[in-house]
C-alpha positions as CSV (number, residue, x, y, z in Angstrom):
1,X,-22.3,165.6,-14.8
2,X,-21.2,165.1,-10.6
3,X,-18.9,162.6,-9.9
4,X,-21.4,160.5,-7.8
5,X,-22.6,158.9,-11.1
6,X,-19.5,156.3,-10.4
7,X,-21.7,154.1,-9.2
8,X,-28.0,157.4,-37.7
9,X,-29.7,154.2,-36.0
10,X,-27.8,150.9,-34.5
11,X,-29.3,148.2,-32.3
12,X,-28.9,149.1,-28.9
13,X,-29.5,146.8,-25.6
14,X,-32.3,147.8,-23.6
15,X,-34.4,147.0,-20.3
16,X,-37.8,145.7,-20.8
17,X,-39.6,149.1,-21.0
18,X,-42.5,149.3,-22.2
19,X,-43.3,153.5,-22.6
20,X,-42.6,154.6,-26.6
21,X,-42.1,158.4,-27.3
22,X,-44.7,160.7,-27.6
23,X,-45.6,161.4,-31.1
24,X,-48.2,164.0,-30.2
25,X,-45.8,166.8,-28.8
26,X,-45.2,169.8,-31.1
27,X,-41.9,171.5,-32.2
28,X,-41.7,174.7,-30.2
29,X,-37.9,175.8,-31.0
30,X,-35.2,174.7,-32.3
31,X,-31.5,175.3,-32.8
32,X,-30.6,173.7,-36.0
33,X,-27.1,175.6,-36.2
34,X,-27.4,176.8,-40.0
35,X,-24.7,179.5,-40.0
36,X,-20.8,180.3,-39.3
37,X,-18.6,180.9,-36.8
38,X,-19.7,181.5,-32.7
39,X,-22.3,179.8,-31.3
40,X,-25.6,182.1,-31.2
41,X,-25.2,184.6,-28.4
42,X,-28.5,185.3,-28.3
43,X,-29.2,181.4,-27.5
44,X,-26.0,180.3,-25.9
45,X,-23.8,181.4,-22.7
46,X,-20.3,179.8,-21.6
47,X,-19.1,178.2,-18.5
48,X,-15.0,179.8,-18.4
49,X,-12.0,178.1,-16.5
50,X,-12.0,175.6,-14.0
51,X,-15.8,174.9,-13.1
52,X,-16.0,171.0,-11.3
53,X,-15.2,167.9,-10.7
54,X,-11.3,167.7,-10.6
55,X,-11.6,168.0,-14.4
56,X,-7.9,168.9,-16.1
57,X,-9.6,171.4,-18.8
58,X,-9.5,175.3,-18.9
59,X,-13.4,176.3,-20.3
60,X,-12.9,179.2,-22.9
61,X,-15.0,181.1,-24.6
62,X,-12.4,180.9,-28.0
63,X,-13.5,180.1,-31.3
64,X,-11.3,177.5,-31.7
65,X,-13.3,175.4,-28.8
66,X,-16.5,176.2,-29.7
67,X,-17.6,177.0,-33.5
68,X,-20.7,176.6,-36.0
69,X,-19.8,175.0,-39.0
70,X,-21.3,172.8,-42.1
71,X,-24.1,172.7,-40.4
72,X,-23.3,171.8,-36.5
73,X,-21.7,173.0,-33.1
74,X,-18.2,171.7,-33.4
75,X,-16.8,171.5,-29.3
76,X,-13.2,170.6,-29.9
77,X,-11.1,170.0,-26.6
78,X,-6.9,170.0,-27.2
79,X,-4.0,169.7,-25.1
80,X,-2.2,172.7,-24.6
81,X,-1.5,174.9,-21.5
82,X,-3.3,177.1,-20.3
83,X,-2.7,178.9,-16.7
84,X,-1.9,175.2,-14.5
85,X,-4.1,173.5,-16.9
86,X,-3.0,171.3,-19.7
87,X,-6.3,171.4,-21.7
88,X,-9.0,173.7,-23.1
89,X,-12.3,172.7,-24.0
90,X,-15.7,174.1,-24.3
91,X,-19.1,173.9,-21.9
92,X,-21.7,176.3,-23.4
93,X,-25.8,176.8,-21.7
94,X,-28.6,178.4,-22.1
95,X,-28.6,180.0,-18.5
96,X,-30.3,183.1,-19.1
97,X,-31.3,182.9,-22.7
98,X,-33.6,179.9,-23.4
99,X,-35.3,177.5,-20.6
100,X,-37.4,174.6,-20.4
101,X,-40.0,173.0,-18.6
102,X,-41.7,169.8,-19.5
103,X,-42.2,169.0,-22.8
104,X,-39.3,167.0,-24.8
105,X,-36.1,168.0,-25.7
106,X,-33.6,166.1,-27.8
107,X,-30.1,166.4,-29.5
108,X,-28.5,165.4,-32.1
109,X,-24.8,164.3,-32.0
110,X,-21.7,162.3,-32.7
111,X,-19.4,162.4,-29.7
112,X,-15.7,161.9,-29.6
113,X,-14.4,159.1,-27.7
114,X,-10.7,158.1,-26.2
115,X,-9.1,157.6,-22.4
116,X,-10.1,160.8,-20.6
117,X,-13.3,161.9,-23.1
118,X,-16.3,163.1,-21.1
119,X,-19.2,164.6,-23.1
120,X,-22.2,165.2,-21.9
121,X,-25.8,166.7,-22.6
122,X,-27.4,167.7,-19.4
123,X,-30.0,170.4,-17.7
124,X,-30.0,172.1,-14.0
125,X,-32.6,174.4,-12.5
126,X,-32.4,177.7,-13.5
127,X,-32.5,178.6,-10.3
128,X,-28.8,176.6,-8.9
129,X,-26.7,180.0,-8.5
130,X,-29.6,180.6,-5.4
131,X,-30.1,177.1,-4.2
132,X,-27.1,175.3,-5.3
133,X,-26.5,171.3,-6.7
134,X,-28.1,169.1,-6.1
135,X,-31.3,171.0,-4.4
136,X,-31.5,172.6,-8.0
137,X,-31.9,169.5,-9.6
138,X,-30.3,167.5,-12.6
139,X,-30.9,165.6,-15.4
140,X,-28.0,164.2,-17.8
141,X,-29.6,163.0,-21.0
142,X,-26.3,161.8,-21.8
143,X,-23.0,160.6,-20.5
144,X,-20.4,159.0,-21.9
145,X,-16.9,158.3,-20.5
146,X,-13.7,157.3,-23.1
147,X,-12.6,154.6,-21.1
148,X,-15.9,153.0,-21.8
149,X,-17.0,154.0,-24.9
150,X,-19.7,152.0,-26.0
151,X,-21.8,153.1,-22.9
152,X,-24.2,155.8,-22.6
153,X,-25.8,157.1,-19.5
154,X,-28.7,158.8,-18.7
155,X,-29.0,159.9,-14.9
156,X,-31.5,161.8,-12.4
157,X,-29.9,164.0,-9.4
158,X,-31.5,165.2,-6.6
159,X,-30.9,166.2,-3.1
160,X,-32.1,163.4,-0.6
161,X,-35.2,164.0,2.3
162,X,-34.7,164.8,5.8
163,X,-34.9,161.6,7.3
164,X,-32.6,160.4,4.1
165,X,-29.8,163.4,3.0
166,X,-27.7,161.9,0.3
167,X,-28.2,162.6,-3.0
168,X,-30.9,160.7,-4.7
169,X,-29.2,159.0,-7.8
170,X,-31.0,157.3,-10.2
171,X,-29.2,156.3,-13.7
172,X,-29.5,153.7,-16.5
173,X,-26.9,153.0,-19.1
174,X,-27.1,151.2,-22.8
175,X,-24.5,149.9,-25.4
176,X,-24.1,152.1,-28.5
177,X,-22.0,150.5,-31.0
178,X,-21.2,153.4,-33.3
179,X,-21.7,156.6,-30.6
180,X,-18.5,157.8,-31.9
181,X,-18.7,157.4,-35.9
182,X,-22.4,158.2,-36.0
183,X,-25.2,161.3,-35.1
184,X,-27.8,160.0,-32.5
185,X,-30.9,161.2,-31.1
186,X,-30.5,161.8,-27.1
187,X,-33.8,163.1,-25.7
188,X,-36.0,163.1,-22.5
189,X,-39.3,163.6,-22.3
190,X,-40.3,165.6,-19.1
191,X,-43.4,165.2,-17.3
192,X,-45.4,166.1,-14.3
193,X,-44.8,163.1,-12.5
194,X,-42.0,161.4,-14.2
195,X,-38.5,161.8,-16.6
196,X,-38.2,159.2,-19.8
197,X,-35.0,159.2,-21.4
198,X,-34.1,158.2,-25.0
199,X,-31.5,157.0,-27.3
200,X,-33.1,156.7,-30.7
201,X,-36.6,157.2,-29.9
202,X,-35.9,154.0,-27.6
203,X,-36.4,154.4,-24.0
204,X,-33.2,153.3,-21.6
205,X,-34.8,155.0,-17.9
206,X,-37.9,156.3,-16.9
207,X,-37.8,157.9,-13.3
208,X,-40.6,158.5,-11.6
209,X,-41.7,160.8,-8.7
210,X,-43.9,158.3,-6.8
211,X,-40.4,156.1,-7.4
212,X,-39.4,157.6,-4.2
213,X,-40.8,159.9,-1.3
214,X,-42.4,163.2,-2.8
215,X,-40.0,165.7,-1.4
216,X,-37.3,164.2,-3.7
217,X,-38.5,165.5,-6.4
218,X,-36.8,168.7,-7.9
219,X,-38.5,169.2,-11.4
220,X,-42.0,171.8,-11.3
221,X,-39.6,174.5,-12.4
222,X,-37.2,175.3,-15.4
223,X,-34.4,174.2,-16.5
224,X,-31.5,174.9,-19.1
225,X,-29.4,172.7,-21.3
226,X,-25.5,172.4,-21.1
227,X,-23.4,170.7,-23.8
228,X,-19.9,170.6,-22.9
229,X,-17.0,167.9,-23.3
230,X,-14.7,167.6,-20.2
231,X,-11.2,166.2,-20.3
232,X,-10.1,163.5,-17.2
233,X,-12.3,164.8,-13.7
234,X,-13.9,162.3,-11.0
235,X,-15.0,160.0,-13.6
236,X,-14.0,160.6,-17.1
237,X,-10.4,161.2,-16.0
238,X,-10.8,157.5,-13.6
239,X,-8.2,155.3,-16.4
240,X,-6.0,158.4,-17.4
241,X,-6.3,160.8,-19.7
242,X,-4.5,159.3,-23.7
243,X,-2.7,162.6,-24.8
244,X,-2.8,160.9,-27.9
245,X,-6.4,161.4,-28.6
246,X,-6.0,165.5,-29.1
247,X,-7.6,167.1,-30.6
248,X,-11.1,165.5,-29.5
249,X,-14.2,166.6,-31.7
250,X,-17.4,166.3,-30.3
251,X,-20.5,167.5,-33.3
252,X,-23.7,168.7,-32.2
253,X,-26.2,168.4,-35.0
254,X,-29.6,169.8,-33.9
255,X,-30.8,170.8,-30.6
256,X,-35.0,170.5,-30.5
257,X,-37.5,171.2,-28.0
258,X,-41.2,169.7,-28.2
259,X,-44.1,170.6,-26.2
């Protein structure tokens, strides 16, 4: 979800991999959004006001961002003013409540799309409020931009070596026809020694930690899972922002974790 990244089934264009899912991992939890109103507090946190990334949106906590209903998380961004900002929008997390190491984890959603749209599904180490981004780590299962909306993104962040500090950014993206009219399966499947990434059960990236030295590699600890939808920032907001797009729905299904 950092700005550096500038660099239900359809037929999607793929590289040649070769790895399939695994089939032999076992549900372990789920969040299958079967009730009304808030979001579960017992699962689900909030990011509040202005967080990153030059975005223009105020993060609440209101119902009317971020509500259960018919069966899935409904994050609805609109334009209206709040404080110096123009637009509210929602960015919930597990921080605290529900983490993840290895194993699979997957979601299921329809995102909105128009000039200035930036969903996202994405995990940091749980430990980032001691160590900070990007020596916490990150993995965006899925990134898309309005301004491009056919194309999904998955990326890898971490911090560089010694001998090489930048950020280590590695990042593959695909063509989704129907991203916007249609629920899809986003998932990565997390192991010792590498991250495959998923749209459809399809693989799009697979990074791996012999891809680069050792010491790059930020994932033998635990994660959590953010789902948020910016408005304009670094990247999303890169054309403009189309105030005629408001109010921008983005439907989270199912959210599934395998191990």
């Amino acid at each position: 979800m950092k700005p550096f990244i500038l660099l239900l089934f359809c037929t999607i264009c793929l590289l040649p991999l070769q790895a399939q899912y695994n089939q032999q991992l076992k549900l372990a939890w789920s969040e299958e959004f079967n009730y009304e109103g808030l979001p579960n507090p017992a699962v689900w946190d909030y990011e509040t006001g202005y967080i990153r990334n030059h975005e223009a949106q105020y993060y609440t906590r209101n119902k009317k961002n971020a509500y259960v209903s018919n069966g899935c998380l409904v994050i609805t961004a609109h334009k209206e003013k709040v404080d110096t900002f123009s637009y509210t929008s929602a960015s919930i997390n597990t921080l605290g409540k529900m983490e993840f190491f290895r194993g699979r984890i997957e979601v299921c959603a329809k995102i909105p799309t128009g000039k200035g749209a930036w969903p996202a599904i994405w995990m940091m180490g749980t430990d980032r409020s001691t160590v900070g981004w990007p020596e916490c780590g990150e993995i965006d299962i899925m990134e898309n931009v309005g301004y491009d909306p056919l194309r999904i993104h998955a990326t890898v962040h971490t911090p560089g070596s010694k001998r090489d500090p930048e950020a280590v950014i590695r990042s593959n993206s695909v063509k989704l026809n129907d991203a916007f009219s249609a629920f899809h399966v986003f998932a990565v499947e997390w192991y010792a020694d590498r991250l495959d990434f998923f749209v459809d059960e399809k693989l799009i990236l697979s990074y791996r930690k012999d891809d680069q030295l050792p010491e790059y590699w930020r994932f033998d600890k635990p994660h959590y899972l953010l789902l948020n939808l910016a408005v304009g920032g670094a990247w999303g907001g890169s054309q403009g922002i189309d105030n005629s797009i408001f109010p921008l729905k983005y439907y989270v299904d199912w959210v599934r974790y395998f191990n």
